[in-house]
N, C-alpha and C positions, 0 to 999 in steps of 0.2 A: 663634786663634793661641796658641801655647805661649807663657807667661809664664818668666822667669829666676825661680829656687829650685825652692822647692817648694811644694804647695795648700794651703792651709789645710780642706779636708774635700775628700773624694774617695768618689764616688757610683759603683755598678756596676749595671748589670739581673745579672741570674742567669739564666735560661734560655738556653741561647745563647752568651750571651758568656764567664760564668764558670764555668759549669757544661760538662761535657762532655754531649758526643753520647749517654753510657753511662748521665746521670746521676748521675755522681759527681764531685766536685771533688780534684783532686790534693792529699797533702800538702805540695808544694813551691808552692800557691796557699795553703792554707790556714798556712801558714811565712812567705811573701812579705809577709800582709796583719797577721800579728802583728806583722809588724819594722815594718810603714806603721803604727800603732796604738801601738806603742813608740818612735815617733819623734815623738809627739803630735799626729799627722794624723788624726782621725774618720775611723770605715768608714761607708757606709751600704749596704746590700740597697737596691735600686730596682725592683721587681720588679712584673709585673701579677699578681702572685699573690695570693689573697685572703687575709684572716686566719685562715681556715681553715687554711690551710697554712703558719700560723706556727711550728712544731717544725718542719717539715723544712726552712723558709727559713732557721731560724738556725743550723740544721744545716749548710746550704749556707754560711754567711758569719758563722763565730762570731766575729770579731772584730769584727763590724759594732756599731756603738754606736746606732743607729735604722735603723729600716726602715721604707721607704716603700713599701706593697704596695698591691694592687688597682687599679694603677694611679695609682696618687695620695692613692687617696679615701681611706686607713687607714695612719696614721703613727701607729710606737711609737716611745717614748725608752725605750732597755735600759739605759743608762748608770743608771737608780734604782736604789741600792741595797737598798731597797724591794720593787725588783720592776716588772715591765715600765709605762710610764704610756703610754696613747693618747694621743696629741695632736689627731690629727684622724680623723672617722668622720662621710663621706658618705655619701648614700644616694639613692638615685632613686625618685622615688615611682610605687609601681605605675601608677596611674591614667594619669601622664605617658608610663611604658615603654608600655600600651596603646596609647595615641594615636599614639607612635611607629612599631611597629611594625605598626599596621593602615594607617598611611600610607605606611612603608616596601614591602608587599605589596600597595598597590594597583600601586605602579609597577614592580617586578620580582618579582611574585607569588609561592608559596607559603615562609614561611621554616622552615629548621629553628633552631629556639630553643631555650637552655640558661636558666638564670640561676641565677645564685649568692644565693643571701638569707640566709645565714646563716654567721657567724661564731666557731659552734664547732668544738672544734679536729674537721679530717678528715670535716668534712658533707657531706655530696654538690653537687653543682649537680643541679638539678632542671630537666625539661623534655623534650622530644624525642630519642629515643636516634638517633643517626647514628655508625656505622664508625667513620670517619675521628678521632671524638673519642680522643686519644692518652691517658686516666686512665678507663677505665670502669669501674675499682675506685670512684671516688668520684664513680659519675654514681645517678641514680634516675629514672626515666622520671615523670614527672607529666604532668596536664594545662598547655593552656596558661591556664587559669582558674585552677588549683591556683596556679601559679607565680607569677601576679600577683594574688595575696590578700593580699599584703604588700608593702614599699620592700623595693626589692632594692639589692644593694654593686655589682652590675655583670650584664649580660645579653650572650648571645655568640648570633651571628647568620650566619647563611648560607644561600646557596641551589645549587640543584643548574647554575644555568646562568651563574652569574658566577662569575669567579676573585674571590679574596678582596678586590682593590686593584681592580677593577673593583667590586666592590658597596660599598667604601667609600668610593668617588668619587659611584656614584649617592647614596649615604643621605646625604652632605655636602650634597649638591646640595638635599634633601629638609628635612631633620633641619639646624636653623641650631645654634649654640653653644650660644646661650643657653638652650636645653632639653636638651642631652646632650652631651658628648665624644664622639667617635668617632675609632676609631683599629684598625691590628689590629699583632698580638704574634706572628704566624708560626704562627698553629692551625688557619689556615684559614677563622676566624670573626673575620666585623665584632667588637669588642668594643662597648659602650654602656655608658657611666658617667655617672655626674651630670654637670651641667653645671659647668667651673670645674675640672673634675678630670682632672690630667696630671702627669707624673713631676714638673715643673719645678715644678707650685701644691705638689705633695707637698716636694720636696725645697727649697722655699720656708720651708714651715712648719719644716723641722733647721735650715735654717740664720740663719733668726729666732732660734732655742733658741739657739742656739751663738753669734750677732754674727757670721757669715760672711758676707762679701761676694761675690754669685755670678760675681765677676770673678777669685776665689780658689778656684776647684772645680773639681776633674777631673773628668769621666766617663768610664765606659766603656760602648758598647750595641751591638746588632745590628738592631734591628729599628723601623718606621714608630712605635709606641710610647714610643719613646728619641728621638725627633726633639726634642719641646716643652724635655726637659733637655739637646739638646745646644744648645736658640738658648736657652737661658737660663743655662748654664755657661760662663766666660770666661777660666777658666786653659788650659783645652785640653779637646777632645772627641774623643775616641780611639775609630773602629770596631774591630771585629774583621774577619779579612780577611774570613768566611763573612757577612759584614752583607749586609742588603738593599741593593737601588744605592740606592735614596733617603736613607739614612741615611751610607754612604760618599760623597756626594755634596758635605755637609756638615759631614764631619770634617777637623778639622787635621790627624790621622793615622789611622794605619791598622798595627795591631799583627797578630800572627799569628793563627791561626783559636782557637777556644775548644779545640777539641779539642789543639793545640799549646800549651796554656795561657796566651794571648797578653796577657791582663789580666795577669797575675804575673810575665812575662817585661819589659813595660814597664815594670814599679813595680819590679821588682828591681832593673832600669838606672837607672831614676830614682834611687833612693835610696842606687847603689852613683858616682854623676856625682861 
């Protein structure tokens, strides 16, 4: 339920919600979130994006003062004048993702598997090449041995005869918590994170730094991944209209689509009240 004034920090995902269909985010978002920022409300990026793609995230959300990427597991504080500080860097340990996904493949057989393991800037994810993956500028085909020769930041999963919220209902079923998150982000593919790790543990850890209370946080999201910060944010949890139903289900509101710029349409009003 919408709180009277205004948040004390205010959290977005990026793909989807704030970003356009095109890829780009409008000057009149990137104008909106400066005035939220000069008004001494913290941004934050909430995004499943890995740290790899931290130049084009803050690209997406320069006024963001921490980002919570990779789903949770990879929060910076920007606010150092220093220079960027990690706060938190999760990781799933190979041998764990093995066990998971030979158990996920006994019961809906053969997957195609990506996984990300690495956190410089614009690395590939490594694994099974499949179409449908929408970045094959920064994919690399490996084995699936190659891939789990190390803790990986997050592995992305799918198969040819389940829709994506159908095989992430089976692996729930399979895969308990306490050895992985799962969750998917609109790609098509199961995601797999460590365990413990979701926007809400991410965006836990900003608002520890800052003394925020999460009864004082706006967000905004589109997708099953944005669920954990919208039951854990208390000032209001705003979808976008192009949201999945699961996540409109559980919003206090519902703003215009990302491609209508509907994150910076609501903050604009907000802060013009």
């Amino acid at each position: 339920m919408t709180r009277p004034g205004l948040p004390k920090l205010i959290a977005t995902d990026l793909d989807g919600t704030l970003v356009r269909s095109d890829d780009t985010v409008s000057a009149y978002t990137h104008g909106v979130l400066d005035r939220v920022r000069a008004a001494g409300i913290p941004v934050v990026g909430a995004t499943g994006r890995g740290p790899r793609l931290s130049e084009l995230t803050r690209n997406d959300i320069r006024a963001a003062d921490f980002l919570v990427m990779a789903g949770g597991g990879w929060v910076v504080d920007q606010s150092d004048p220093s220079g960027p500080v990690v706060l938190r860097d999760e990781r799933l340990p190979a041998e764990v993702l093995a066990r998971l996904l030979a158990d996920l493949e006994a019961q809906v057989g053969p997957l195609t598997v990506m996984v990300e393991a690495s956190d410089e800037h614009d690395a590939p994810l490594w694994g099974d090449y499949h179409e449908s993956w929408p970045y094959q500028d920064r994919f690399e085909a490996r084995t699936r041995d190659e891939c789990l020769a190390s803790d990986v930041i997050k592995a992305f999963a799918r198969t040819a005869d389940h829709h994506v919220d159908e095989l992430l209902a089976v692996a729930r079923e399979i895969i308990p918590p306490q050895v992985a998150t799962l969750t998917q982000a609109g790609l098509g593919f199961v995601e797999i994170c460590p365990p413990g790790v979701d926007k809400a543990t991410g965006l836990t850890v900003v608002a520890q730094t800052l003394g925020v209370d999460p009864a004082d946080v706006l967000v905004f999201g589109d997708m099953p991944n944005d669920l954990p910060m919208f039951g854990w944010a208390g000032w209001s949890r705003v979808a976008v209209a192009n949201a999945h139903p699961a996540l409109r289900a559980v919003a206090d509101e519902v703003t215009l689509r990302n491609d209508d710029d509907g994150v910076a349409v609501y903050l604009d009003r907000l802060l013009s009240r």
